[in-house]
VEXDREN-419632 format. One line per field, with one value per residue: x, y, z of N, C-alpha, C in turn; residue number from 1. Coordinates in nm, 4 decimals, decimal comma, padded with zeros to 6 digits. Example, Ala and Ser with C-alpha at 12.3 -4.5 7.8 and 13.67 -1.06 7.14 Angstrom:
nx <- (01,3190;01,2850)
ny <- (-00,5690;-00,2250)
nz <- (00,7800;00,7080)
cax <- (01,2300;01,3670)
cay <- (-00,4500;-00,1060)
caz <- (00,7800;00,7140)
cx <- (01,3200;01,2900)
cy <- (-00,3300;00,0030)
cz <- (00,7800;00,7870)
resi <- (1;2)
// end
This chain:
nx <- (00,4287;00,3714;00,4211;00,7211;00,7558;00,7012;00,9062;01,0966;01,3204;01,4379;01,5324;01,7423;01,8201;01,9661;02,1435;02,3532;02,4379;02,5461;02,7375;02,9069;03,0203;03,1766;03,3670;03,5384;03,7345;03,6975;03,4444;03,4722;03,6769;03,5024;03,2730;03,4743;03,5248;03,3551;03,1124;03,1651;03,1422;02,8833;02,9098;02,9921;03,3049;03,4162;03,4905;03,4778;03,5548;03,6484;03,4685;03,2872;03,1614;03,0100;02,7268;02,6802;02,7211;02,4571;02,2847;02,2526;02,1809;01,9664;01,8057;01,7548;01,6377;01,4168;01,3271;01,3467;01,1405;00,8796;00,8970;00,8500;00,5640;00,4241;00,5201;00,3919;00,1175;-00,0027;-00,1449;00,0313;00,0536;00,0312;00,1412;00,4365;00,5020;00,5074;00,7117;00,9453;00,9479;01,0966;01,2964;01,4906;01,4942;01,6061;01,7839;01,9358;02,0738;02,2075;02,4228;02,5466;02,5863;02,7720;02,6831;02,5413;02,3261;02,1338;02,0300;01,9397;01,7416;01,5101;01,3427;01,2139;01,0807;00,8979;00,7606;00,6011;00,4962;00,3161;00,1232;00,0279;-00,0991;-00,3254;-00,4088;-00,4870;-00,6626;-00,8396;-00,9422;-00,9741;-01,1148;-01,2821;-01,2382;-01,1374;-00,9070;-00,7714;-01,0194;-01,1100;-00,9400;-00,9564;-01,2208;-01,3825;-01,2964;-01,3592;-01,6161;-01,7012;-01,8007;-01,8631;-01,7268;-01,5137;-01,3802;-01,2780;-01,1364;-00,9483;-00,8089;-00,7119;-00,5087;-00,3235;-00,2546;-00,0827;00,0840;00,2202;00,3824;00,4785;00,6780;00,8623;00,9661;01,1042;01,2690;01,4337;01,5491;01,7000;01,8731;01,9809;02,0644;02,0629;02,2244;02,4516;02,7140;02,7007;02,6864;02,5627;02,4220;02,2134;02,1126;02,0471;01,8807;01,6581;01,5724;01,5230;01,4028;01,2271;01,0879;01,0278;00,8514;00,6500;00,5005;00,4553;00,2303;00,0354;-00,0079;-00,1124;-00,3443;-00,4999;-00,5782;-00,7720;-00,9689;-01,0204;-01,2024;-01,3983;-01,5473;-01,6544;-01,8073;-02,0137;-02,0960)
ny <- (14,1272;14,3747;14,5822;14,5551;14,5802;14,8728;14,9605;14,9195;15,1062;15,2405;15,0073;14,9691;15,2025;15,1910;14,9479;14,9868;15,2164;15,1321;14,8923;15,0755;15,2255;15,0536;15,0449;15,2680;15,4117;15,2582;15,3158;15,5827;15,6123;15,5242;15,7023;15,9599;15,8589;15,7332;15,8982;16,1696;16,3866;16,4804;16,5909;16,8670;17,0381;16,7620;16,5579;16,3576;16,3239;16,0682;16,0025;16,1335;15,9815;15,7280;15,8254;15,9504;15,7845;15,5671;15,7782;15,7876;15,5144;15,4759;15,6977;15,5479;15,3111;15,4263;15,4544;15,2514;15,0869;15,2505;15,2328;14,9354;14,9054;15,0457;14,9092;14,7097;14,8125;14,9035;15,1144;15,4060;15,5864;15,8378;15,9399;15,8025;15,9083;16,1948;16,1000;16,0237;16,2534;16,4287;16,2841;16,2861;16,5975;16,6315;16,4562;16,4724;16,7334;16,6638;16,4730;16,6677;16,8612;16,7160;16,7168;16,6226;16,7600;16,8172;16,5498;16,4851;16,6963;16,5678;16,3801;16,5010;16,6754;16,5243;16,4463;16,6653;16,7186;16,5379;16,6251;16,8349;16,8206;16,6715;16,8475;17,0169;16,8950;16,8621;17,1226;17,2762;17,1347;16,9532;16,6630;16,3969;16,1972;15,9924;15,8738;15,8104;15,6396;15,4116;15,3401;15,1586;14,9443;14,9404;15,1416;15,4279;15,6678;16,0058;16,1900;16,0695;15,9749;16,2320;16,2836;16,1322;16,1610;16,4488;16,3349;16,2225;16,3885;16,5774;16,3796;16,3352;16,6086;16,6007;16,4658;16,5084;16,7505;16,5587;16,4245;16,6329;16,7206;16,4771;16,4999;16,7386;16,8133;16,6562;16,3700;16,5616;16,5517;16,2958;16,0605;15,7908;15,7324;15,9119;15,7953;15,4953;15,5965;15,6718;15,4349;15,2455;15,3964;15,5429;15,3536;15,2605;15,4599;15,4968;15,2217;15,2300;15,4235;15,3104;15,1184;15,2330;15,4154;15,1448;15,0595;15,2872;15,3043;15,0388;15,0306;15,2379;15,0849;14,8812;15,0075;15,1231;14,8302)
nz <- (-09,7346;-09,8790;-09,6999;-09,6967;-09,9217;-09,9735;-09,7762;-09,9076;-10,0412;-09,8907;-09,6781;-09,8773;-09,9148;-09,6559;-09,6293;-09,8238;-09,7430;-09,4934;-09,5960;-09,7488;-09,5589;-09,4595;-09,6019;-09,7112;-09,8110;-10,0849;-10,1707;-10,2048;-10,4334;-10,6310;-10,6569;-10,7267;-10,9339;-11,1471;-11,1269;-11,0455;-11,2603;-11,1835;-10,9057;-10,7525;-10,7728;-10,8170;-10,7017;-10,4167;-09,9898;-09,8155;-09,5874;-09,7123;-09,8998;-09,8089;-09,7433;-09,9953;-10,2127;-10,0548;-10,0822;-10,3920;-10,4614;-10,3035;-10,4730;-10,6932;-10,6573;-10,4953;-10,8254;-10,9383;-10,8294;-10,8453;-11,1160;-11,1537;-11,0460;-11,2752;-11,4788;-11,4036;-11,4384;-11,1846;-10,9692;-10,8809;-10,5611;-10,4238;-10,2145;-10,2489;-10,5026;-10,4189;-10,2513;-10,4032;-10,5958;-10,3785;-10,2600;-10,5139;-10,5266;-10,2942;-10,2803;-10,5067;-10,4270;-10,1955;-10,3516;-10,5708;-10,3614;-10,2283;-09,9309;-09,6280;-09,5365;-09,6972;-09,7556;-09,5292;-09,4209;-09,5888;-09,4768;-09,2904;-09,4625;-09,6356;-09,4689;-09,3282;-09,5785;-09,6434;-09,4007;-09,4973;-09,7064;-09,6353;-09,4564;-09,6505;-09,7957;-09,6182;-09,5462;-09,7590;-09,9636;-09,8353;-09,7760;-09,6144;-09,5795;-09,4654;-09,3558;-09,6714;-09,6898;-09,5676;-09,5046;-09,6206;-09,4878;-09,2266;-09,0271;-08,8780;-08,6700;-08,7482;-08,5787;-08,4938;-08,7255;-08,8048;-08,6076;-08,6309;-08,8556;-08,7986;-08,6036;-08,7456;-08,9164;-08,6917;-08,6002;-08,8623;-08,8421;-08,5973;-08,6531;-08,8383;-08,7167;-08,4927;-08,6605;-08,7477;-08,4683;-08,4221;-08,6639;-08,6604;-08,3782;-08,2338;-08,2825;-08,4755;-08,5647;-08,6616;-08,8804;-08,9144;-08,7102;-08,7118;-08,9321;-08,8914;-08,6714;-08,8704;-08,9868;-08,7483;-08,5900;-08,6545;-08,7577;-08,5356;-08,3894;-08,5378;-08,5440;-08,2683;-08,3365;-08,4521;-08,2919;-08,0708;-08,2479;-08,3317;-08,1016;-08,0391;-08,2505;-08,2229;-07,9424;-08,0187;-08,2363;-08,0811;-07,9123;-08,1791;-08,1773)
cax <- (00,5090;00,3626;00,5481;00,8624;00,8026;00,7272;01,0312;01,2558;01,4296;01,4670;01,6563;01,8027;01,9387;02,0334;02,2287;02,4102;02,5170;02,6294;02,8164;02,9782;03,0989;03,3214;03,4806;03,5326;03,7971;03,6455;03,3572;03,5516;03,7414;03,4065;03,2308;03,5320;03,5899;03,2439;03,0302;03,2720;03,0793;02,7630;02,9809;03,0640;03,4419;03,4724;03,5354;03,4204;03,6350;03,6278;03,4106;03,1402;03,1097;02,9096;02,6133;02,6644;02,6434;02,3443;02,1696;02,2636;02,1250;01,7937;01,7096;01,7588;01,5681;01,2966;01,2888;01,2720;01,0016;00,8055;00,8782;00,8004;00,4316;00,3755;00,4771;00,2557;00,0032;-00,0822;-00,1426;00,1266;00,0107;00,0546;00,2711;00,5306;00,4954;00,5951;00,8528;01,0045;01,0267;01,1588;01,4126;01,5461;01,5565;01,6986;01,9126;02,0178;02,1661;02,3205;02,5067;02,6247;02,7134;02,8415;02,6287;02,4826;02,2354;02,0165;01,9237;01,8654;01,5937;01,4298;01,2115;01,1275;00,9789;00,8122;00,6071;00,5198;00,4212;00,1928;00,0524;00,0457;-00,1865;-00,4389;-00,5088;-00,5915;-00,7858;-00,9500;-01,0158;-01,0466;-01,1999;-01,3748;-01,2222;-01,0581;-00,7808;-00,7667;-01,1680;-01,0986;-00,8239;-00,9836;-01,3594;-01,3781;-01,2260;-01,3947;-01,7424;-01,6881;-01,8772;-01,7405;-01,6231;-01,3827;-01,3110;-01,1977;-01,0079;-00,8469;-00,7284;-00,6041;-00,4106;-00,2219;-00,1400;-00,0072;00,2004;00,3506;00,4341;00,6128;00,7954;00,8991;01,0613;01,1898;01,3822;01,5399;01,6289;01,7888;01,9540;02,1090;02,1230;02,0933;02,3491;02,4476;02,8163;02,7198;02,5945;02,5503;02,3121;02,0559;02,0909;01,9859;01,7476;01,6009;01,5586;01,4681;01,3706;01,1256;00,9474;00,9302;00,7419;00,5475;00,4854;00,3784;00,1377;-00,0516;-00,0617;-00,2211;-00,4724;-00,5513;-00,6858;-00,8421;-01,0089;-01,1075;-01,3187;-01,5002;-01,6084;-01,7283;-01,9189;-02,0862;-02,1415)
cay <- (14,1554;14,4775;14,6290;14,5328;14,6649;14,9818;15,0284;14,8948;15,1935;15,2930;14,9466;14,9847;15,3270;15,1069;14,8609;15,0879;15,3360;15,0553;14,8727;15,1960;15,3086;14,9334;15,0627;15,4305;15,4333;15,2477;15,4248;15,7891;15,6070;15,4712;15,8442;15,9944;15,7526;15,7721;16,0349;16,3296;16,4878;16,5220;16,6336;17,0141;17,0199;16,6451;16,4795;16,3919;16,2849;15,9264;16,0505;16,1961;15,8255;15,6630;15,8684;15,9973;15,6301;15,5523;15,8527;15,7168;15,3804;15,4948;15,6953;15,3996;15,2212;15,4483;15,4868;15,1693;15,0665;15,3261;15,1399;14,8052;14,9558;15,1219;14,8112;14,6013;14,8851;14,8928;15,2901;15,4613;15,6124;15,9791;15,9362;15,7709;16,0186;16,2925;16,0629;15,9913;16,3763;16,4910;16,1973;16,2715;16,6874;16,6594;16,3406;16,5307;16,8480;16,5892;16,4304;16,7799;16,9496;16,6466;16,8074;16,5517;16,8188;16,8149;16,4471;16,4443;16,7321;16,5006;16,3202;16,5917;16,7517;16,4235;16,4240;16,7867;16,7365;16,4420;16,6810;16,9553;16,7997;16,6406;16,9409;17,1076;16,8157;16,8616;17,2226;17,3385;16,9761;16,8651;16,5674;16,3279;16,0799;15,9068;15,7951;15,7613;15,5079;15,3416;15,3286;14,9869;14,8506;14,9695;15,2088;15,5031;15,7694;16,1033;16,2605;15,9499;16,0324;16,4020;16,2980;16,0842;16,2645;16,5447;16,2700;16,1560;16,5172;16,6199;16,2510;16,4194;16,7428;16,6302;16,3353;16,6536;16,8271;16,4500;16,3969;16,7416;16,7393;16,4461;16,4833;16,8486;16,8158;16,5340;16,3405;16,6444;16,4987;16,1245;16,0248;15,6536;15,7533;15,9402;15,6697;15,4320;15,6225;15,6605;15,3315;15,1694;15,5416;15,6376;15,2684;15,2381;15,5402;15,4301;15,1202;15,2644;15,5116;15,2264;15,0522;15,3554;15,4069;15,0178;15,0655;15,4054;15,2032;14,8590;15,1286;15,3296;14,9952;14,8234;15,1388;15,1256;14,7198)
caz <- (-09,8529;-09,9643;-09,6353;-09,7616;-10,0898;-09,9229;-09,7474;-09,9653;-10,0818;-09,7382;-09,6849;-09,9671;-09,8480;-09,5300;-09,6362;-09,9140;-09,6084;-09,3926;-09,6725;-09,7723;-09,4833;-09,4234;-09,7300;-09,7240;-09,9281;-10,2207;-10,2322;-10,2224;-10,5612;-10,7509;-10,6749;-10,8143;-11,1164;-11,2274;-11,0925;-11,0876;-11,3671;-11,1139;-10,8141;-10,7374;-10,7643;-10,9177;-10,5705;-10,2055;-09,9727;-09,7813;-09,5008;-09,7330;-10,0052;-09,7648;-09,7572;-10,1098;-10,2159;-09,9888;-10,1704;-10,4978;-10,4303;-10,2634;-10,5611;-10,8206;-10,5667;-10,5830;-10,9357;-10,9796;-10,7328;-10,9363;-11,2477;-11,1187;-11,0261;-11,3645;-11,6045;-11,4036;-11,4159;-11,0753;-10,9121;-10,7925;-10,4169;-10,4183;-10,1377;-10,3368;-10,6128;-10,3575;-10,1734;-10,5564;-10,6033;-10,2910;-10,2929;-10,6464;-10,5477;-10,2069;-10,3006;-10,6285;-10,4397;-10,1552;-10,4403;-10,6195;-10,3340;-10,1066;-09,8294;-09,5917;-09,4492;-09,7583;-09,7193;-09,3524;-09,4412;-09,6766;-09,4180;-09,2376;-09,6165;-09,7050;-09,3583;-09,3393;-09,7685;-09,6205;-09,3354;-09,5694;-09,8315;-09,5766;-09,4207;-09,7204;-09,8381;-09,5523;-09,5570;-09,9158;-10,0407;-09,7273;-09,7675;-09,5313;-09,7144;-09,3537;-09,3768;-09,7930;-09,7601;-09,4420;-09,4826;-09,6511;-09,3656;-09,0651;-08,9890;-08,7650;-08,6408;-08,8453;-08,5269;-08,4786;-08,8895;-08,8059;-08,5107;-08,6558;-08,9964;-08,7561;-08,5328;-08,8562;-08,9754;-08,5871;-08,5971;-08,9732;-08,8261;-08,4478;-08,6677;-08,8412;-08,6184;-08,4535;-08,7271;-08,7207;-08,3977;-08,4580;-08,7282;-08,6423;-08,2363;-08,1046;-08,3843;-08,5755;-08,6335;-08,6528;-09,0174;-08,8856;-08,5626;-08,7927;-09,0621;-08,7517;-08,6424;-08,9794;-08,9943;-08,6886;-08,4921;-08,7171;-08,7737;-08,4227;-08,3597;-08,6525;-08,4552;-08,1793;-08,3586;-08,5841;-08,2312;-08,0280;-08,2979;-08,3212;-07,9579;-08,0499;-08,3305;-08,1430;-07,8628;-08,0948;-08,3017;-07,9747;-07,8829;-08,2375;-08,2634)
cx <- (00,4966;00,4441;00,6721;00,9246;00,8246;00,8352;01,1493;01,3802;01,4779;01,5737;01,7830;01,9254;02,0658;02,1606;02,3456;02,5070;02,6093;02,7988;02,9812;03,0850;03,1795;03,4056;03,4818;03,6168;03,7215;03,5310;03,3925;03,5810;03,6585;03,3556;03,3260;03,5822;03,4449;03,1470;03,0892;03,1905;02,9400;02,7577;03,0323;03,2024;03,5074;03,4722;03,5116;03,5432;03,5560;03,4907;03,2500;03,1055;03,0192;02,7612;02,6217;02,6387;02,5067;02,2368;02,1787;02,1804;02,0248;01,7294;01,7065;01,6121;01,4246;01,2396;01,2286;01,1090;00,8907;00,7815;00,8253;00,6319;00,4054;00,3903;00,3731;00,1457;-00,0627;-00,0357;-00,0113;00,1073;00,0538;00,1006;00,4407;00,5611;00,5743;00,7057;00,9520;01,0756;01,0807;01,2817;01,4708;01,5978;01,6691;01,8196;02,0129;02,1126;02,2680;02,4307;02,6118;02,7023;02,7776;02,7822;02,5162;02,3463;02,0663;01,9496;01,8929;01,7111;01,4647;01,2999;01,1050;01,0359;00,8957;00,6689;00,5787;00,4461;00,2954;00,0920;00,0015;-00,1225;-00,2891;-00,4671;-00,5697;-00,6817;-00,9054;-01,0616;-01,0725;-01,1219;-01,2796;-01,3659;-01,0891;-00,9954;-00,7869;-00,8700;-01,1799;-01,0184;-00,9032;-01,1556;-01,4449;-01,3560;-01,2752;-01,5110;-01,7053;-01,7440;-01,7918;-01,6626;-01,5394;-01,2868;-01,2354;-01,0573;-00,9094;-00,7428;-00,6184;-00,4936;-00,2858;-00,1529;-00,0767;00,0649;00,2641;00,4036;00,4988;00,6955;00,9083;01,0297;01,1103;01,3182;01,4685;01,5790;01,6869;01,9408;02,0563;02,1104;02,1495;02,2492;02,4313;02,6024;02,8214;02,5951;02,4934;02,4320;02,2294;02,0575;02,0004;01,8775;01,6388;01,5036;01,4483;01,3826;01,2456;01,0028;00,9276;00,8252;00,6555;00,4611;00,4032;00,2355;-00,0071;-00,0949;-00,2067;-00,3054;-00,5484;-00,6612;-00,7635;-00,9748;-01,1311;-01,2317;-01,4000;-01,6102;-01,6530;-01,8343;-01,9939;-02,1471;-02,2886)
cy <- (14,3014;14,5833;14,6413;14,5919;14,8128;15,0821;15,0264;14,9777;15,2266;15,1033;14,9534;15,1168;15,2535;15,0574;14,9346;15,1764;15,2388;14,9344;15,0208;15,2494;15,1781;14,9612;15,1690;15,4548;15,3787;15,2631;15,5234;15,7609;15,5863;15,6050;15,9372;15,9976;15,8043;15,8436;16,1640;16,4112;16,5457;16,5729;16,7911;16,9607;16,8832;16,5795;16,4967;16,3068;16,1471;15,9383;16,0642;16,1051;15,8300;15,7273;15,9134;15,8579;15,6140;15,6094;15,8041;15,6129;15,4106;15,6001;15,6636;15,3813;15,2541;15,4724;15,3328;15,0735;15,1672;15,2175;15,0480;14,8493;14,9873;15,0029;14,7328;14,6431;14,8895;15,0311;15,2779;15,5300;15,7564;16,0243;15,9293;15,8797;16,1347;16,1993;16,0289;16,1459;16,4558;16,4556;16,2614;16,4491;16,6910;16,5517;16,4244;16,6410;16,7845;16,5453;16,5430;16,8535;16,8641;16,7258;16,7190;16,6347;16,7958;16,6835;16,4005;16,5792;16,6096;16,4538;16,4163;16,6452;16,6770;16,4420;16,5443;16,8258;16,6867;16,5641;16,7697;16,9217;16,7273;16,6969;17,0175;17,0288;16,8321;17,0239;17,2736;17,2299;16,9225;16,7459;16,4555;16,2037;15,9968;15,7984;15,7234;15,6395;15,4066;15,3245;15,1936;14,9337;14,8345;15,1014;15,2699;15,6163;15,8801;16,1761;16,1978;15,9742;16,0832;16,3803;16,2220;16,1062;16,3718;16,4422;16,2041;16,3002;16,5862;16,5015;16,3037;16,5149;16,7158;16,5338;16,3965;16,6806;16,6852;16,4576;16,5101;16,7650;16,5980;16,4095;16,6017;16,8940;16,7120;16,4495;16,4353;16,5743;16,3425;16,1182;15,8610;15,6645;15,8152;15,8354;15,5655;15,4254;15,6573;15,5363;15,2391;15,2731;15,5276;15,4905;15,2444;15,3168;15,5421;15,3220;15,1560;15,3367;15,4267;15,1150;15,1061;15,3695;15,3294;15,0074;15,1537;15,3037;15,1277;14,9403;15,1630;15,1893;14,9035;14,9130;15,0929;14,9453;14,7341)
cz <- (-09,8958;-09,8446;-09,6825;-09,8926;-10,0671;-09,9058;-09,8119;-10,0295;-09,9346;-09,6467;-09,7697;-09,9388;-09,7604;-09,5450;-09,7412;-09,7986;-09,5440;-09,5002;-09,6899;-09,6943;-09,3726;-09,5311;-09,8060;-09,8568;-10,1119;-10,2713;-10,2765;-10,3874;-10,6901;-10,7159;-10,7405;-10,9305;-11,1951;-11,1872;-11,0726;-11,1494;-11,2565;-11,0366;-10,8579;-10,6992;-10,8187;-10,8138;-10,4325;-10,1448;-09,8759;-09,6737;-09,5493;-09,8318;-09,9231;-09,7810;-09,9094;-10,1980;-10,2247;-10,0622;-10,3447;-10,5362;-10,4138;-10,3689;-10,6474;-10,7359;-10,5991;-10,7174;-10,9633;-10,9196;-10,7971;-11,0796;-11,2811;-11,0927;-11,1805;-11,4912;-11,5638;-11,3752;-11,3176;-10,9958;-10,8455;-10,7038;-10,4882;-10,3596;-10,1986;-10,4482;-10,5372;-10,2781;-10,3140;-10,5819;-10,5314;-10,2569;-10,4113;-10,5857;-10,4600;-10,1826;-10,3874;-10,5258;-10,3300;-10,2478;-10,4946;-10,5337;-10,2486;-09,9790;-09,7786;-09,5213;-09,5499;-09,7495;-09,5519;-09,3552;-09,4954;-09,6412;-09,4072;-09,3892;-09,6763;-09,5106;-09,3642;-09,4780;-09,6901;-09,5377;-09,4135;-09,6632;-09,7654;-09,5149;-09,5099;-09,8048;-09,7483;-09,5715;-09,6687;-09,9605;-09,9410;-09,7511;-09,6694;-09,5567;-09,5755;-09,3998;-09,5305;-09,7774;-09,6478;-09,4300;-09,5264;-09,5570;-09,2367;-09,0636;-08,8641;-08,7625;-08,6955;-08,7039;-08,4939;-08,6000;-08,8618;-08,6895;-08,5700;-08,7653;-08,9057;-08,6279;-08,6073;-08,8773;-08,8291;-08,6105;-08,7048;-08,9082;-08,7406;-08,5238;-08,7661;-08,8169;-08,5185;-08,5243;-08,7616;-08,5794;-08,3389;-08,5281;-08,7251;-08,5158;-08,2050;-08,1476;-08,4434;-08,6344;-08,6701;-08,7384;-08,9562;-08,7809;-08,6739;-08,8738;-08,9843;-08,7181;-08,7516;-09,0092;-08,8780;-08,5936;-08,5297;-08,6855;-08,6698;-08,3751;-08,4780;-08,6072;-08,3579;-08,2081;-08,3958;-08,3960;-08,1194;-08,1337;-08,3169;-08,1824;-07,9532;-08,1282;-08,3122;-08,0263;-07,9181;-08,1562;-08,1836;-07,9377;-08,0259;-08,2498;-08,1234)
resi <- (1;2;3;4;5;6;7;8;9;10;11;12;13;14;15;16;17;18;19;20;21;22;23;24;25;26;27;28;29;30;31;32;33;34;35;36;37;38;39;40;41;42;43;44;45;46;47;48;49;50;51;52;53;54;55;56;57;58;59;60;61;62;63;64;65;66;67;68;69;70;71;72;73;74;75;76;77;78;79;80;81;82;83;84;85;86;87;88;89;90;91;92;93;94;95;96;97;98;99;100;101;102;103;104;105;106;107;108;109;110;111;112;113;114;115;116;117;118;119;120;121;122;123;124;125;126;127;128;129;130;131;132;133;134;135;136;137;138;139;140;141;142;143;144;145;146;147;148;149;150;151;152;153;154;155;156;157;158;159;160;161;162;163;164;165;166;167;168;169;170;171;172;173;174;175;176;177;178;179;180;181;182;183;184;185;186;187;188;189;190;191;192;193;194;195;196;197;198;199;200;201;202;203;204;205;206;207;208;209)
// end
């Protein structure tokens, strides 16, 4: 369940995009009826609803997934916190200027934040958010720790530059193929990563039992 809660703006995006773009036209007419005022020039055309939508939707989504955490007083991650404000800036200037480029950055700026702020936890704080969130769970020798903090912040930084050279080579004219790969791209190599370190993991903790 708490997966699900996770992603759910990120379905939420999903299904919003894919909706949207079976009904170009009457998105183009509800972004022009009532969001005009938020829009450079007053109006997008049929082409550019769907994702302007999508971004619409996913940052409700996350607002409210924030919200839902905070009445029932339970922490808000510090992840979320930066995926909340990176969503809202680089959703906000998608929306104003109709400019699908700013939310295909987005990822890429939420994983290089993540890398960003656990290397300098590591270096200025000597602290390792990997071993912090994960040390309850499992006993590992610290040079297993270190490797593994810097195997999370290299997985932020190439998923990075993945999702940009997806989203402005590989796709660059096809909203629907990065949306896609957003989706199912990313959690598979997510998938794969959480499975490769599972076996990293299960070794080290046989070596120590």
């Amino acid at each position: 369940m708490k997966f699900l809660f996770d992603i759910f703006p990120l379905l939420i995006f999903f299904g919003s995009y894919k909706y949207a773009g079976s009904h170009e036209e009457a998105a183009q007419a509800f972004i022009n009826t009532h969001l005009s005022s938020f829009i450079s020039g007053g109006a997008v055309t049929a082409s550019q609803a769907p994702i302007i939508i999508a971004t619409v939707v996913g940052i409700v989504a996350t607002l409210l997934q924030i919200g839902y955490l905070l009445v029932r007083r339970q922490k808000v991650d510090g992840a979320l916190w930066v995926s909340m404000a990176v969503f809202v800036v680089f959703g906000g200037l998608t929306i104003y200027f109709h400019d699908d480029d700013f939310i295909k950055w987005k990822p890429t700026v939420i994983y290089w934040s993540f890398a960003t702020a656990m290397l300098v936890a590591y270096r200025f704080f000597d602290k390792n958010l990997i071993k912090a969130a994960m040390e309850k769970q499992v006993s590992l020798p610290e040079h297993v720790w270190v490797r593994l903090h810097f195997a999370w912040i290299t997985f932020w930084l190439v998923l990075g530059f993945v999702n940009l050279f997806v989203a402005f080579v590989l796709f660059k004219a096809d909203n629907s193929a990065w949306v896609n790969f957003k989706v199912f791209g990313v959690t598979g190599l997510m998938l794969l990563f959480f499975i490769a370190q599972a076996f990293y993991l299960s070794k080290h903790i046989k070596d120590e039992a």
